[in-house]
C-alpha positions in Angstrom: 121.5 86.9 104.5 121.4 84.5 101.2 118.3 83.5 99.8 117.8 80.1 98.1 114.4 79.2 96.8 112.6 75.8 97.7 109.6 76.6 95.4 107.6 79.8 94.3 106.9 80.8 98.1 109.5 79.3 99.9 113.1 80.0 100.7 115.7 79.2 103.0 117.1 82.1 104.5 121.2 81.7 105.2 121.6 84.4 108.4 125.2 85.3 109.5 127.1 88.3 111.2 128.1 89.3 114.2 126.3 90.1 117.5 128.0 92.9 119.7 131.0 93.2 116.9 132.4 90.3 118.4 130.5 87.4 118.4 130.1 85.4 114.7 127.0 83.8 114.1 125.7 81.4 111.2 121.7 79.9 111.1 119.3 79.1 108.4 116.1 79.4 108.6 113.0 79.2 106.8 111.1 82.3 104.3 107.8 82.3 103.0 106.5 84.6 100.6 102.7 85.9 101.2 102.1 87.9 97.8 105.4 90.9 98.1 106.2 90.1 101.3 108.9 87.9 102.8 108.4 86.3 106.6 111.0 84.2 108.6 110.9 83.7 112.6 113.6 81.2 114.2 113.5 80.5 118.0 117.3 81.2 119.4 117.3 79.3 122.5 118.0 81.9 125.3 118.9 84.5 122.9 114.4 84.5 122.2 113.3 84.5 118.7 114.3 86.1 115.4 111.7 88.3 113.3 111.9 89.5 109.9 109.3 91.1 107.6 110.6 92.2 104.5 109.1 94.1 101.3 109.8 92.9 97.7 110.0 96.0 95.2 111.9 95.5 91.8 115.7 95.3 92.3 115.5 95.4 96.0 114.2 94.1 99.1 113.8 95.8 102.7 112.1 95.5 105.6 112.9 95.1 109.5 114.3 92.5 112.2 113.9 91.5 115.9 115.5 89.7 118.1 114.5 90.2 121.8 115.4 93.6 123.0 116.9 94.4 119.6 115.5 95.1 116.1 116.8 97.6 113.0 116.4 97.7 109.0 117.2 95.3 106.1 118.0 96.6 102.7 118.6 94.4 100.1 119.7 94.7 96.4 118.8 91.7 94.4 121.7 90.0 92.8 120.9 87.2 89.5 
């Protein structure tokens, strides 16, 4: 994921990788900061919708994801 800011609470969230090893994806989608925490959801057609919740601490960021049936950790350095 690649973050690039909009203003001081919003991003847009760059999502790739690949789903069952195999298949690539690439989406964007928005972020929104609510104090230390970082929010994004993005409806995937049949696939259901994305979830992410993510905690800010200095130098990193982590959190969780969801996406239908599926869902694991995020962990983040922060890169200048």
């Amino acid at each position: 994921m690649r973050l690039r800011p909009l203003d001081a609470n919003r991003y847009q969230g760059l999502f790739y990788g690949r789903f069952a090893l195999v298949v690539p994806y690439v989406y964007r989608a928005p972020v929104t900061r609510v104090g230390q925490t970082l929010y994004s959801e993005k409806r995937l057609g049949p696939l259901g919708s994305y979830r992410m919740v993510l905690q800010q601490s200095p130098g990193q960021i982590f959190g969780n994801w969801s996406a239908g049936s599926q869902s694991g950790p995020i962990s983040m350095r922060l890169m200048r």
